[in-house]
Backbone atoms as SQL, in Angstrom:
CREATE TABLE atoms (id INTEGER PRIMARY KEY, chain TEXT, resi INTEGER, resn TEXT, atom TEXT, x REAL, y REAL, z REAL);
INSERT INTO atoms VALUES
  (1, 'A', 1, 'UNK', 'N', -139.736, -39.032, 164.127),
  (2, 'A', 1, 'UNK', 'CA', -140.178, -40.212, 164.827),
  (3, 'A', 1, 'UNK', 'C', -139.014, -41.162, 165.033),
  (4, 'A', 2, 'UNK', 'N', -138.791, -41.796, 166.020),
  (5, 'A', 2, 'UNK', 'CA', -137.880, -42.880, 166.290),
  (6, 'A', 2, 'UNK', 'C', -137.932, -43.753, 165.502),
  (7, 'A', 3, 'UNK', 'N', -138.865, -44.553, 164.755),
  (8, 'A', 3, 'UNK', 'CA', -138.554, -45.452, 163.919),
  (9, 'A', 3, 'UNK', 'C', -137.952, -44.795, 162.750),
  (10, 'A', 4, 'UNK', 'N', -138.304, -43.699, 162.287),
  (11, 'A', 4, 'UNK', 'CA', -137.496, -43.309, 161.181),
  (12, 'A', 4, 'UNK', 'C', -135.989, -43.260, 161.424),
  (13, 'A', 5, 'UNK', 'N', -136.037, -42.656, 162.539),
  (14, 'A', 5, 'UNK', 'CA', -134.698, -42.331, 163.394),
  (15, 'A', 5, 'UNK', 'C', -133.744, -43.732, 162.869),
  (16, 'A', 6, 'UNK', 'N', -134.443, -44.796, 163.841),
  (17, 'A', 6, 'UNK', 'CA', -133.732, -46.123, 163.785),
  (18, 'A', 6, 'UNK', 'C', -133.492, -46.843, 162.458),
  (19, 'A', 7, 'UNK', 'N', -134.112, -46.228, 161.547),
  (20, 'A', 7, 'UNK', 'CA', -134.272, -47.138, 160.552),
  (21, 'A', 7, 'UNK', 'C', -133.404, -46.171, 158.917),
  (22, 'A', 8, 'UNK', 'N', -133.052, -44.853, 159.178),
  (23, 'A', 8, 'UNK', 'CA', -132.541, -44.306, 158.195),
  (24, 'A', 8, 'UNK', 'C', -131.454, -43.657, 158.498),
  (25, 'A', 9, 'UNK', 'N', -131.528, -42.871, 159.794),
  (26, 'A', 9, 'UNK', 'CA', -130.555, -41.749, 160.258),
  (27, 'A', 9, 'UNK', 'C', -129.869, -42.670, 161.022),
  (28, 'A', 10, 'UNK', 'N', -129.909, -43.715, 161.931),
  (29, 'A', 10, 'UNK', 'CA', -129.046, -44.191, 162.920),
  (30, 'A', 10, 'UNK', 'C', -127.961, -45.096, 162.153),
  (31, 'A', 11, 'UNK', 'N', -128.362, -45.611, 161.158),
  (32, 'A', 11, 'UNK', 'CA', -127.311, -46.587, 160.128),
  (33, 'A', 11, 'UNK', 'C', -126.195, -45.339, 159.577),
  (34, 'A', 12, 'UNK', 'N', -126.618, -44.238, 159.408),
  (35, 'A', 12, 'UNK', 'CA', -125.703, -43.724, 159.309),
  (36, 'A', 12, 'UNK', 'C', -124.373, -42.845, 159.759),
  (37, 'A', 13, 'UNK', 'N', -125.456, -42.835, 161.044),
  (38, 'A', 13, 'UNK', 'CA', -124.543, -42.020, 161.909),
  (39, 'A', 13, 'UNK', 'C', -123.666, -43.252, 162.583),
  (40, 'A', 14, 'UNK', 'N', -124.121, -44.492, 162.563),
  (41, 'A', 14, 'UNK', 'CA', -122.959, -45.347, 163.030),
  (42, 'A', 14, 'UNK', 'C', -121.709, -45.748, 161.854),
  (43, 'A', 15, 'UNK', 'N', -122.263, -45.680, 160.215),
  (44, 'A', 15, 'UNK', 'CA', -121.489, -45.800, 159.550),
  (45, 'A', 15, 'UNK', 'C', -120.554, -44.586, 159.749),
  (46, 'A', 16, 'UNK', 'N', -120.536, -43.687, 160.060),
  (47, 'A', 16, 'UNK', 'CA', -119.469, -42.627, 159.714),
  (48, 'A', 16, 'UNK', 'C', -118.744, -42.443, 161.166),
  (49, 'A', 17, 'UNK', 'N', -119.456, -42.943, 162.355),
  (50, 'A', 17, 'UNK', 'CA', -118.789, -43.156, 163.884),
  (51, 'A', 17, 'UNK', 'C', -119.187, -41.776, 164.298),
  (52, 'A', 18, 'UNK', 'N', -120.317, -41.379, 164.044),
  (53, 'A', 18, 'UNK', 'CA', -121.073, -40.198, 165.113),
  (54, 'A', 18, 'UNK', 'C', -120.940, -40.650, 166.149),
  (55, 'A', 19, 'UNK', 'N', -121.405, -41.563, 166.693),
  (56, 'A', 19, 'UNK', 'CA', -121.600, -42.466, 167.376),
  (57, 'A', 19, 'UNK', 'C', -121.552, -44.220, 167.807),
  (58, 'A', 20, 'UNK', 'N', -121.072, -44.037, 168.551),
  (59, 'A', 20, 'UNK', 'CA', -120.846, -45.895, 169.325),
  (60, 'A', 20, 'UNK', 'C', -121.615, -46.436, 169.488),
  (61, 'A', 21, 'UNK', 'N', -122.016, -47.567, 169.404),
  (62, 'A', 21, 'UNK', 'CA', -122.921, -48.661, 169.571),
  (63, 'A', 21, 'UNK', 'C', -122.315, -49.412, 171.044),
  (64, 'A', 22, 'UNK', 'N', -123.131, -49.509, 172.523),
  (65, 'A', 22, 'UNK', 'CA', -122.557, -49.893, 173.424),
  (66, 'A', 22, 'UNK', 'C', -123.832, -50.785, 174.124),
  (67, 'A', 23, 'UNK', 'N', -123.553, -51.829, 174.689),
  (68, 'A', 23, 'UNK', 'CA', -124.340, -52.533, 175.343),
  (69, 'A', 23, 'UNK', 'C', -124.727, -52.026, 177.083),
  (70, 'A', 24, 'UNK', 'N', -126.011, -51.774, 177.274),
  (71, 'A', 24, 'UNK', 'CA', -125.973, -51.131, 178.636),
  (72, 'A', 24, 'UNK', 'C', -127.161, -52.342, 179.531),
  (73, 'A', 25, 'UNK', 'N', -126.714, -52.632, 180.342),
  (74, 'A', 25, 'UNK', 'CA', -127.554, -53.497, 181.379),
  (75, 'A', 25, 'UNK', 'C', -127.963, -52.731, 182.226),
  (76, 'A', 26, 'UNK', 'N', -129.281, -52.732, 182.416),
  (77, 'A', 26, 'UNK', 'CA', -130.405, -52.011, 183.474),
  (78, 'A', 26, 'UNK', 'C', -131.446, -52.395, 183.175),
  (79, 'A', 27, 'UNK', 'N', -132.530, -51.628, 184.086),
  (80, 'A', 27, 'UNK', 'CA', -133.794, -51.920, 183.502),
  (81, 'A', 27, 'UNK', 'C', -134.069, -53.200, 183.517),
  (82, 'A', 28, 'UNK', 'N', -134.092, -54.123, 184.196),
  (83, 'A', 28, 'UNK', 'CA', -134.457, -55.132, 183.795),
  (84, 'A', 28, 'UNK', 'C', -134.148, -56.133, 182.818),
  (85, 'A', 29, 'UNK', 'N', -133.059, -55.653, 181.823),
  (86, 'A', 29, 'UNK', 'CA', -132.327, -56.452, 180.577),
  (87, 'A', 29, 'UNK', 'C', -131.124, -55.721, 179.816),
  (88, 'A', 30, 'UNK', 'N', -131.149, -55.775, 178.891),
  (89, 'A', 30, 'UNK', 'CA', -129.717, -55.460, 178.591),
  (90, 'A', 30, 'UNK', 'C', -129.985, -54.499, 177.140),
  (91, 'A', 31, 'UNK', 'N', -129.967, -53.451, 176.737),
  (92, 'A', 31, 'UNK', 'CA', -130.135, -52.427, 176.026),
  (93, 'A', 31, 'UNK', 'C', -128.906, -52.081, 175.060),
  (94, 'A', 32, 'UNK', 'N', -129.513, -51.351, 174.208),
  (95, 'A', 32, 'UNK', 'CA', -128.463, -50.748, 173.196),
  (96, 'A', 32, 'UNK', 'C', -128.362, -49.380, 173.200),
  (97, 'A', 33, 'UNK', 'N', -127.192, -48.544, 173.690),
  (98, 'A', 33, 'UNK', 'CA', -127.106, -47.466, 174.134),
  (99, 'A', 33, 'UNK', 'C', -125.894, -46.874, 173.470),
  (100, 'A', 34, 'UNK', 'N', -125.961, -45.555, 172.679),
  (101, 'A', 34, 'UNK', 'CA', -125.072, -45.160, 171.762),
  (102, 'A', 34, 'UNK', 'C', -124.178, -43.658, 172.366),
  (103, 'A', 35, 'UNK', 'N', -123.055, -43.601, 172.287),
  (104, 'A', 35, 'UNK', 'CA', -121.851, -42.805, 172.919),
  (105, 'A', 35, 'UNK', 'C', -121.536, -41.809, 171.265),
  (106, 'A', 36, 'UNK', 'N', -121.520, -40.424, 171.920),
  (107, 'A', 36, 'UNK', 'CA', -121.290, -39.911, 170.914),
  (108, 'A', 36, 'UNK', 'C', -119.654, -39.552, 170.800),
  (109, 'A', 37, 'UNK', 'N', -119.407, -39.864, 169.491),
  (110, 'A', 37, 'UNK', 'CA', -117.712, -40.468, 169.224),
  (111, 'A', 37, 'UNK', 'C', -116.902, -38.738, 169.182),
  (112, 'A', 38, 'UNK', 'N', -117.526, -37.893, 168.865),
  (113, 'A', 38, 'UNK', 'CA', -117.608, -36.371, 168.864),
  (114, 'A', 38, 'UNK', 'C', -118.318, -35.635, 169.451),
  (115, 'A', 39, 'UNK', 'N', -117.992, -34.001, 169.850),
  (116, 'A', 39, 'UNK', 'CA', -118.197, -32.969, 170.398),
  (117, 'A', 39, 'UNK', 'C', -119.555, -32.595, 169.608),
  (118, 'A', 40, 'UNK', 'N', -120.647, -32.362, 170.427),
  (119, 'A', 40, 'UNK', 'CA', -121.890, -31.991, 169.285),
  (120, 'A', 40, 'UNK', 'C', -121.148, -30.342, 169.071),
  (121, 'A', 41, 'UNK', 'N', -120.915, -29.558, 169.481),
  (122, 'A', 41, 'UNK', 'CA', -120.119, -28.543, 168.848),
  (123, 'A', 41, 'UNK', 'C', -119.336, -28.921, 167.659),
  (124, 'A', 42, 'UNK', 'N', -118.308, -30.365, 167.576),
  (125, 'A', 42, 'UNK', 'CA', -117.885, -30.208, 166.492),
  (126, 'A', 42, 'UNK', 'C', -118.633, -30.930, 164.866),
  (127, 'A', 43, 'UNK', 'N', -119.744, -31.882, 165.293),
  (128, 'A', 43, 'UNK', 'CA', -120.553, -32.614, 164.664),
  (129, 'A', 43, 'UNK', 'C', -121.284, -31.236, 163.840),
  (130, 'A', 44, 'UNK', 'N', -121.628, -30.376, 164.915),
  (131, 'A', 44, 'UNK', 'CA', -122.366, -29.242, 164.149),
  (132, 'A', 44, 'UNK', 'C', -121.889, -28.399, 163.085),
  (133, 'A', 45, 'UNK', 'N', -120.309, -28.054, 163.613),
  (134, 'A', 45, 'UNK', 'CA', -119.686, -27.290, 162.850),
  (135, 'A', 45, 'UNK', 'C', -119.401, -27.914, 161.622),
  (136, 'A', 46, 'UNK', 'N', -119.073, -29.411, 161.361),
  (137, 'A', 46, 'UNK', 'CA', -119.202, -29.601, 160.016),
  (138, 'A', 46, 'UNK', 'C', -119.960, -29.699, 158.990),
  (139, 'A', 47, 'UNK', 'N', -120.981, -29.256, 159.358),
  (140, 'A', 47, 'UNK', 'CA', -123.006, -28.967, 158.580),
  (141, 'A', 47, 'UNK', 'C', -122.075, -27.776, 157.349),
  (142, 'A', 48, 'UNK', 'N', -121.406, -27.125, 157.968),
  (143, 'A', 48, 'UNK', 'CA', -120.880, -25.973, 157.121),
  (144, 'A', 48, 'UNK', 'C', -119.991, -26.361, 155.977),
  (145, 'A', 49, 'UNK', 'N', -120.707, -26.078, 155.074),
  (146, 'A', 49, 'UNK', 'CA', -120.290, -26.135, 153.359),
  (147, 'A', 49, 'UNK', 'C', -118.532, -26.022, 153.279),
  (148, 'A', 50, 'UNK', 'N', -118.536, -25.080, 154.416),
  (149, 'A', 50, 'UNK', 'CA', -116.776, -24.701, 154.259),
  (150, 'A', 50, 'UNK', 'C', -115.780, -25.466, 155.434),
  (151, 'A', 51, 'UNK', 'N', -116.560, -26.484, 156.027),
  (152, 'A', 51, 'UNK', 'CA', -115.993, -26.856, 156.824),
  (153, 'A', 51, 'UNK', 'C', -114.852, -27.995, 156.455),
  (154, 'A', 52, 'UNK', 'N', -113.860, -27.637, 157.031),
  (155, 'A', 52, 'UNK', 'CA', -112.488, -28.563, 156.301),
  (156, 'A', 52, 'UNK', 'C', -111.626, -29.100, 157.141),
  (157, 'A', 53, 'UNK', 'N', -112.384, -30.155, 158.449),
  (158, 'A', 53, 'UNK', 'CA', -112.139, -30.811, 159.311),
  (159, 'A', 53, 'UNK', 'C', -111.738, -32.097, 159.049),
  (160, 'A', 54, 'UNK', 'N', -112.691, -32.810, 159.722),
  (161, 'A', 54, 'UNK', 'CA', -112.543, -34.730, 159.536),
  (162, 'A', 54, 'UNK', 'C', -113.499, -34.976, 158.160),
  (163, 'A', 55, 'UNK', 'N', -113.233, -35.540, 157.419),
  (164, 'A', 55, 'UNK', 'CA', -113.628, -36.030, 156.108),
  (165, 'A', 55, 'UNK', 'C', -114.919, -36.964, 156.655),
  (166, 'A', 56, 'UNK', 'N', -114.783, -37.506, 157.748),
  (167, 'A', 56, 'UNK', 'CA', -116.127, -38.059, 157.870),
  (168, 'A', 56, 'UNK', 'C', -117.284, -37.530, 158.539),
  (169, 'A', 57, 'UNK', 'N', -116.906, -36.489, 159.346),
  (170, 'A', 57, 'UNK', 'CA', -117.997, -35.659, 159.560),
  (171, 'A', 57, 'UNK', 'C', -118.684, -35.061, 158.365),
  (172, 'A', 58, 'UNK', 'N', -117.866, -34.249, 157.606),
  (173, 'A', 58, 'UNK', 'CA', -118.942, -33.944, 156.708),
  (174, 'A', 58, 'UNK', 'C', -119.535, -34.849, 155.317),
  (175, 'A', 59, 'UNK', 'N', -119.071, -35.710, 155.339),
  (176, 'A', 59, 'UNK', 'CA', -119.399, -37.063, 154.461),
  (177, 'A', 59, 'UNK', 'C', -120.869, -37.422, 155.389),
  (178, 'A', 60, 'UNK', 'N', -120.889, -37.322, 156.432),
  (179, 'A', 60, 'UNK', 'CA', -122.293, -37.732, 157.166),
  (180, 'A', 60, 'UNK', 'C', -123.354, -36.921, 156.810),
  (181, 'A', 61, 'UNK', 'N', -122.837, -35.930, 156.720),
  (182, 'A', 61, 'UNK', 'CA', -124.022, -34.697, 156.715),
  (183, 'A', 61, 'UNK', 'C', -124.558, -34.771, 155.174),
  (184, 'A', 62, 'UNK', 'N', -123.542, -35.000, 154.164),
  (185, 'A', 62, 'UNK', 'CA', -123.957, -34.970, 152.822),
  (186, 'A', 62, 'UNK', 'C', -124.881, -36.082, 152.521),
  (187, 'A', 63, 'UNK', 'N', -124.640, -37.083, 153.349),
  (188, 'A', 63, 'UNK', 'CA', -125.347, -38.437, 153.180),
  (189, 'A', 63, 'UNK', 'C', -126.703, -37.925, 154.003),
  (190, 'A', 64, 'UNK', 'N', -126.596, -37.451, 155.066),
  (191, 'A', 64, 'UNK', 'CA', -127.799, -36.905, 155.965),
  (192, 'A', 64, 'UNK', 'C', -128.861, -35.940, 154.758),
  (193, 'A', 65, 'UNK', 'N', -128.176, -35.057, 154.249),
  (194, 'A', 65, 'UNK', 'CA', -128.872, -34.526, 153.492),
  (195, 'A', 65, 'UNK', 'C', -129.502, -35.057, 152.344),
  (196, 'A', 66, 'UNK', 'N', -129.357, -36.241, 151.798),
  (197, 'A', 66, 'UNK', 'CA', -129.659, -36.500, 150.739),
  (198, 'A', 66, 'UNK', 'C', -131.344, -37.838, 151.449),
  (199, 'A', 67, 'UNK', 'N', -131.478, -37.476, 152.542),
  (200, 'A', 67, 'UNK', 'CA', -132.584, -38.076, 153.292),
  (201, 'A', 67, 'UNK', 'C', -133.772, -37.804, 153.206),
  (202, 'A', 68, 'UNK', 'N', -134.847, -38.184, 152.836),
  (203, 'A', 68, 'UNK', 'CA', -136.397, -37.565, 152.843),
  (204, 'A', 68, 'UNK', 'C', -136.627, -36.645, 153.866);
């Protein structure tokens, strides 16, 4: 669900810079619209136990995992 989304998973994926936080005007007002700071190919590949990339990719995932 999106509120879970917004309220557990999105704090973190901005703490570790999955993703950007960007202001988008449309619609009628002005929105919060998020840029992904990485390749979902490479976001994915660090899920892997052996993955020995960017220290904060897989620091996300460990934190991701430890999520209800």
């Amino acid at each position: 669900r999106y509120s879970y989304f917004k309220k557990h998973v999105l704090p973190i994926v901005l703490k570790y810079k999955i993703a950007i936080s960007e202001k988008w005007r449309g619609g009628g007002g002005q929105h919060d619209s998020y840029r992904l700071n990485y390749s979902v190919e490479h976001i994915l590949k660090a899920k892997d136990p052996s993955y020995t990339g960017l220290s904060e990719l897989r620091e996300f995932w460990i934190e991701i995992s430890k999520l209800d």
